[in-house]
C-alpha positions in Angstrom: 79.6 -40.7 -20.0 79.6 -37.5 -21.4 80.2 -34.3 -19.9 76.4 -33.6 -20.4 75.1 -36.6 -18.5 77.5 -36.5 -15.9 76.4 -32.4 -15.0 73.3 -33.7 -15.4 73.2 -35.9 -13.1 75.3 -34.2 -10.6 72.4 -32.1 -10.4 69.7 -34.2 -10.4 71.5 -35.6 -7.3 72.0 -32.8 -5.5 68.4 -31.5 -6.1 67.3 -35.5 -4.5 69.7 -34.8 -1.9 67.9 -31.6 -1.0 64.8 -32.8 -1.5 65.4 -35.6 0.7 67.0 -33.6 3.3 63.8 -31.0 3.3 61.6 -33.5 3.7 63.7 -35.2 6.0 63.2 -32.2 8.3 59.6 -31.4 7.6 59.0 -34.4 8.9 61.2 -34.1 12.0 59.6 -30.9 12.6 56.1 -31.6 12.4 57.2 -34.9 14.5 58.8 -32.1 17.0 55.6 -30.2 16.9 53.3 -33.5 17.5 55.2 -34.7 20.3 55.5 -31.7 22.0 51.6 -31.3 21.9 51.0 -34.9 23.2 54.0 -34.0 25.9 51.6 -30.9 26.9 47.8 -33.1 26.8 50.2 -35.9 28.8 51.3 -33.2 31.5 47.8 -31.8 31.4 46.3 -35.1 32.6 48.7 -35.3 35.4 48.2 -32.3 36.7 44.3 -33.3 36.4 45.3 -36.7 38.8 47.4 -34.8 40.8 44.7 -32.1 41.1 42.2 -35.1 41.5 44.8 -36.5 44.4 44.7 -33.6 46.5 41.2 -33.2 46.3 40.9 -36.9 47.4 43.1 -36.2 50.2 41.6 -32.9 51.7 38.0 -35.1 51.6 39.9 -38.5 53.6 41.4 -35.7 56.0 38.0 -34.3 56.7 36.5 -37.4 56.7 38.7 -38.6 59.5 38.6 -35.8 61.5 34.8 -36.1 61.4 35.4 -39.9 62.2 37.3 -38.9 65.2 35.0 -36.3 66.7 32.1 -38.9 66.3 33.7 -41.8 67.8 34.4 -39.3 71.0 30.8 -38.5 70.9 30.0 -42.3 70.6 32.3 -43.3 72.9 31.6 -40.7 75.4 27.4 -41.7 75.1 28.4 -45.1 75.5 30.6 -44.4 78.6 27.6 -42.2 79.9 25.1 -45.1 79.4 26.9 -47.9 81.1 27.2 -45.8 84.0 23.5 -45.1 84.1 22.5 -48.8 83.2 25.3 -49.5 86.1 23.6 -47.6 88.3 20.0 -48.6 87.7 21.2 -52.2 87.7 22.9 -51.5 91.7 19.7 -49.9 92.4 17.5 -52.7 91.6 20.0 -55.2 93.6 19.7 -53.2 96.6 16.0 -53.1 96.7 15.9 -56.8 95.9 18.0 -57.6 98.8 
């Protein structure tokens, strides 16, 4: 080859390797820059369950609390009733004996 050719192509090569190796990172950069915005819209939506979680959580608390109090309430009624019905029903055994 002569000396022409071989400069030639010396720099044809290095102008392909940078070419390739600007691309190269382009690439890797707007990769970079992609994943990094589905990393955020990924941590996003956690937070959103993790919001949603809590929320849930507060509204079983309160729901069981409220549970609670009622079934004392219930509980207490019933309680009150049987002794009533208890009493009524010792009532109306003494007057039929």
């Amino acid at each position: 080859m002569d000396k022409e050719l071989r400069e030639y192509l010396e720099g044809f090569k290095e102008e392909l390797k940078r070419y390739i190796t600007d691309s190269f990172n382009a690439k890797a950069e707007e990769l970079s820059r992609q994943v990094g915005i589905i990393s955020e819209e990924f941590q996003r939506r956690i937070d959103l369950v993790v919001e949603g979680h809590e929320v849930l959580d507060r509204k079983i608390d309160e729901l069981k609390e409220e549970m609670t109090f009622e079934l004392k309430e219930i509980k207490s009624l019933t309680k009150t009733l049987f002794k009533d019905l208890d009493h009524r029903v010792k009532v109306l055994e003494r007057i039929k004996h």
